[in-house]
N, C-alpha and C positions, 0 to 999 in steps of 0.2 A: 346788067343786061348785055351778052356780047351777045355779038353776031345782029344783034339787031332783035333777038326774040327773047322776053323773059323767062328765066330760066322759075322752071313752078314744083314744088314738094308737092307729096298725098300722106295726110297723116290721117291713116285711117285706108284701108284697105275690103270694106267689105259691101255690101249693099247698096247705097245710095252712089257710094265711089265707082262702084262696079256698073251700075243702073243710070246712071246721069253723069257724073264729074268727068271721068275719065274716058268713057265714048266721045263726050261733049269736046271737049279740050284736045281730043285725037283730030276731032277735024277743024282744027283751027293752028296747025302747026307752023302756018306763017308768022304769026304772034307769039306764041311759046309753046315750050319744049318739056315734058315732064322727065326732070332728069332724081328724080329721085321718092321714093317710096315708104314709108314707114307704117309697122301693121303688129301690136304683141303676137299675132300667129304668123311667124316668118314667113311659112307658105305665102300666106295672101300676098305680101309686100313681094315676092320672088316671082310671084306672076304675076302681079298687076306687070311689075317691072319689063318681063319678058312681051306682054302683051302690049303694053302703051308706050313703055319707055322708052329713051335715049338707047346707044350702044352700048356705054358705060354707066346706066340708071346705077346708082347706090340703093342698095335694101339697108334697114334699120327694123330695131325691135325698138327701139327708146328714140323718141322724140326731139330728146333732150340734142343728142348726138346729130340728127338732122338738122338744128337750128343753125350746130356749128360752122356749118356751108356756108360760109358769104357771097356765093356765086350765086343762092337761091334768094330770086325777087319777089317769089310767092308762095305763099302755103295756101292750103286747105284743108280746112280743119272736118273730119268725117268720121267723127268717132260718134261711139254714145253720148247721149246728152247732158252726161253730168261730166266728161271731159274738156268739151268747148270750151269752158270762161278760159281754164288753167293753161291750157295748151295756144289758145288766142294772144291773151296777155304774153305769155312768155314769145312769142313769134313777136308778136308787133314788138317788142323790145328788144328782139332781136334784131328788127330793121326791115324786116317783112309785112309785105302789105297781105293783109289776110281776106278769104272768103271762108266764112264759117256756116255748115250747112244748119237749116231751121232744127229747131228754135234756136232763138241766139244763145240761152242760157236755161237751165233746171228752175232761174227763181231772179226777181228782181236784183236782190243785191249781186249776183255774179254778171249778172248781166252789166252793171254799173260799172263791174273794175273793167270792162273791156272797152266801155263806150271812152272809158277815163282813161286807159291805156292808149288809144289811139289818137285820142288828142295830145296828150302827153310825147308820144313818138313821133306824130304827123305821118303817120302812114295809113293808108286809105285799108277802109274794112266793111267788107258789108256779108250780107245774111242770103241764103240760099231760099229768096222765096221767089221759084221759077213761072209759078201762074202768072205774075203780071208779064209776063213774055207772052205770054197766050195770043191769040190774035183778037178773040172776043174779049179778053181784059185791056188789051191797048183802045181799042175800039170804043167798050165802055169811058174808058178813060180819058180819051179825047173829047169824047159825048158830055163828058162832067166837066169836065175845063174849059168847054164853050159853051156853059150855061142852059145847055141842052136841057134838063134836069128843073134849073132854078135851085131853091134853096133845100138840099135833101136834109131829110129831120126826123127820117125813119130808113135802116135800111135791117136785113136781114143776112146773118153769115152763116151758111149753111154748109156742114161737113158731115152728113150723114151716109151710112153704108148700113142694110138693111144686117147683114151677117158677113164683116170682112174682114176680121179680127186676123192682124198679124201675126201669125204662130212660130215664123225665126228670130235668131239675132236677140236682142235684151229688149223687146216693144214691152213685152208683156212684166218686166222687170223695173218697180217705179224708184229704188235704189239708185237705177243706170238711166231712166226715160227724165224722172221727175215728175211721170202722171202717164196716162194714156192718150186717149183719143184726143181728148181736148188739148194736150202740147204738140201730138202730132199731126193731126190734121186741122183740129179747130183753130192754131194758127195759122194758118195759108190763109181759111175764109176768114179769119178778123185781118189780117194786114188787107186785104184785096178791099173790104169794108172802111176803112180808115183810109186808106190811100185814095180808094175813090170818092170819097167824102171829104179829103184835107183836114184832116180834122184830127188832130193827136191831142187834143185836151180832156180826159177823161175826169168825170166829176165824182161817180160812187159805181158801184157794182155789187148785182146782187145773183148768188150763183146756188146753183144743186147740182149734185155731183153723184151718182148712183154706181151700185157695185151691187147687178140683179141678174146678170147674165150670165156671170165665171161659171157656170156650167152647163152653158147652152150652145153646144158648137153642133148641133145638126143643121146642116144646110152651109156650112159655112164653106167662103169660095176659098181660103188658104189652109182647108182642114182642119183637123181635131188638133185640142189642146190641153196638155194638164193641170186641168182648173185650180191644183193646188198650187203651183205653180203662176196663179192668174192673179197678181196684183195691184193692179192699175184700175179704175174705173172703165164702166164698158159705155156711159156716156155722160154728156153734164151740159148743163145752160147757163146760160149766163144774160142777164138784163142792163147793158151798159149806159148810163145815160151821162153826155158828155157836158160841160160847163156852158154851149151856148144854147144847152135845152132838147139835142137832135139824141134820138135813142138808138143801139143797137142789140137786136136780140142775136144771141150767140149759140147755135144749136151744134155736139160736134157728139158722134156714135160709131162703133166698132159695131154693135149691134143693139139693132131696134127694131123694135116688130111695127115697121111703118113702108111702103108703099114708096113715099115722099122721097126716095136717094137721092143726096147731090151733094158732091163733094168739092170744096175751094168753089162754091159757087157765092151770089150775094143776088140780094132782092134789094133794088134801091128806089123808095117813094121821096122824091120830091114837089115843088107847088109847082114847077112847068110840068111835069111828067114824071114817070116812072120807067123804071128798067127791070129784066129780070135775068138771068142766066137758069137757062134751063136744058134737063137731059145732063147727061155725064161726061166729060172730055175721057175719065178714065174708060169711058165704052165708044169713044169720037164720034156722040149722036148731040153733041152741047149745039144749042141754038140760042142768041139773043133776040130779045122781045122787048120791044120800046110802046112805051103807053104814054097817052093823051088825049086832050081832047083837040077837036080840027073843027072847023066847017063845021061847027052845029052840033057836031058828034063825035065817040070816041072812036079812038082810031088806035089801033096795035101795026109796027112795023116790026116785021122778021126778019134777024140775019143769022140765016145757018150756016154753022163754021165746022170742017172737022179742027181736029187737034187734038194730043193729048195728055195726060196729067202725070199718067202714071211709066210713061214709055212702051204701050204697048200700041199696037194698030199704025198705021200710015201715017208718015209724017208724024209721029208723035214726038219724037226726039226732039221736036225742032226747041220749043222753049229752054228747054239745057243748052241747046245751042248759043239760043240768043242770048240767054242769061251769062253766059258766058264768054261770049265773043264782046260784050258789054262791058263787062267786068276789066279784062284783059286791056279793053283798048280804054278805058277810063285810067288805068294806072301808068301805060305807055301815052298819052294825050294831058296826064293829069287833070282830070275832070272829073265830075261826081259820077259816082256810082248811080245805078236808079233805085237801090235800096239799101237806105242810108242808114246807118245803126242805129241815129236818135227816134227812127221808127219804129225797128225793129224793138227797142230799147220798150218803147211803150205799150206795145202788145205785150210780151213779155210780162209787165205790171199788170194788165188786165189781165193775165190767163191763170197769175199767182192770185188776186184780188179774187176770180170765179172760184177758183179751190179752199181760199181763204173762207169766204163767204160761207161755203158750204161746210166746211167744217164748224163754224161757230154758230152760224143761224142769225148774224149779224150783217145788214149792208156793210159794205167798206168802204169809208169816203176817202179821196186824195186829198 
């Protein structure tokens, strides 16, 4: 770290790096500096560079060659989803403290050589799940940390999109994703369900996983797609129930012909009360809604929040921000991240466990 600002790589140059990381990390340049880029389509790595980077950003096609920098303090790993374990591990053993964007990994065991990687290296690594920056997820979260709630024993994770099926980039490619909806969305709502419950002990899981929609893109908000080309699931459930008895139903869709949309949202029932996140941060209309009983009777409090999910509308950028400016000064502070890999680690096992599930017609115990 000279100058006083960590010096941070982009491996990975398209989408989410474009959409979140590198806007993010542009305005935080008191903290660090993006001096270097890496992308297989040199173009992308050639502009991010010109757009974010340093004067002297270095462009790369190979990864490998980026690591070699010992100047650089951080990577970011933002490639497709079956790249992250390989391209993490080799970083952190390079000496690099890593942010790897969600999911952490394609399948539990990849996920493991990384969690073991970073122990092994002592270099700090966490997962790109930017809703708990949200202002209604902190909010929630405090709520559950002061007993607000009592003992929650039922919550709900919800990653529904009525028709929002991703048509760029390899979504729809389960080779490169490792699954669809459920890797890419249904993880935001189970970490935000777990996180705000404490509760990473899962007991068995029981999942269904459908492939009923590959050729139903009328109405869809990111356009038509080549159904042959459609091989991911278009949605899946999942029934988690944890070891002290508390259940999570896991609902996560690219399309479903339901009314019901909400995405990284959670419904949490507890014995003081209940909570809900409702409305869509990706439309900046999300409101939180606290339940109980008061004075004889029940009683609902509103807190409407903009913000949002997806980086579009007012203020929505902010979450990348804080997820970020977080991140950065964790590793210049030496202090925990707020999303710790042995978390992330565990979603991961339950979203392979819903797939698993579904495929054999078997619960699957831990």
């Amino acid at each position: 770290m000279s100058n006083g600002k960590l010096k941070i790589g982009i491996i990975g140059c398209g989408g989410i790096a474009n959409q979140k990381h590198m806007p993010a990390l542009s305005k935080l340049t008191h903290l660090g500096e993006m001096v270097a880029f890496c992308d297989i389509a040199p173009e992308s790595a050639v502009k991010a560079a010109k757009e974010y980077g340093t004067e002297h950003a270095a462009v790369y096609t190979d990864y490998k060659e980026l690591l070699k920098d010992e100047s650089i303090d951080v990577v970011h790993v933002l490639t497709p989803n079956l790249q992250h374990s390989f391209i993490t591990v080799a970083a952190l053993e390079a000496g690099k403290h890593v942010m790897c964007e969600k999911p952490m990994a394609i399948n539990s065991l990849e996920a493991k050589k990384m969690l073991d990687a970073a122990k092994r290296t002592g270099k700090k690594l966490t997962i790109g799940y930017q809703n708990r920056f949200r202002n209604d997820s902190q909010i929630l979260k405090k709520a559950c940390g002061e007993g607000e709630l009592g003992d929650i024993y039922f919550s709900k994770a919800h990653a529904v999109r009525r028709r929002g099926v991703p048509t760029w980039g390899v979504f729809l490619d389960k080779e490169q994703q490792g699954g669809g909806p459920l890797i890419d969305l249904g993880t935001h709502a189970l970490d935000l369900a777990l996180w705000f419950m404490d509760n990473y002990k899962p007991k068995s899981v029981t999942g269904s996983v459908f492939h009923k929609m590959a050729d139903k893109f009328e109405g869809n908000l990111m356009g038509q797609w080549d159904p042959k080309s459609y091989h991911v699931e278009d949605s899946a459930f999942g029934l988690i129930k944890m070891e002290n008895g508390a259940t999570i139903y896991l609902e996560a869709a690219w399309a479903l012909n339901t009314t019901d949309t909400r995405e990284a949202m959670t419904t949490l029932c507890g014995t003081e009360g209940g909570a809900e996140m409702k409305g869509s941060p990706f439309l900046g209309n999300s409101e939180l809604v606290f339940n109980k009983a008061q004075f004889g009777q029940l009683v609902e409090t509103k807190s409407s929040l903009g913000g949002g999910i997806a980086y579009f509308g007012p203020g929505a950028e902010e979450p990348g921000v804080k997820e970020a400016r977080q991140w950065l000064e964790s590793i210049i502070n030496d202090s925990e991240p707020l999303v710790k890999p042995e978390q992330a680690y565990v979603v991961t096992q339950i979203l392979e466990a819903i797939y698993k599930s579904a495929e054999t017609g078997q619960t699957i115990e831990f």
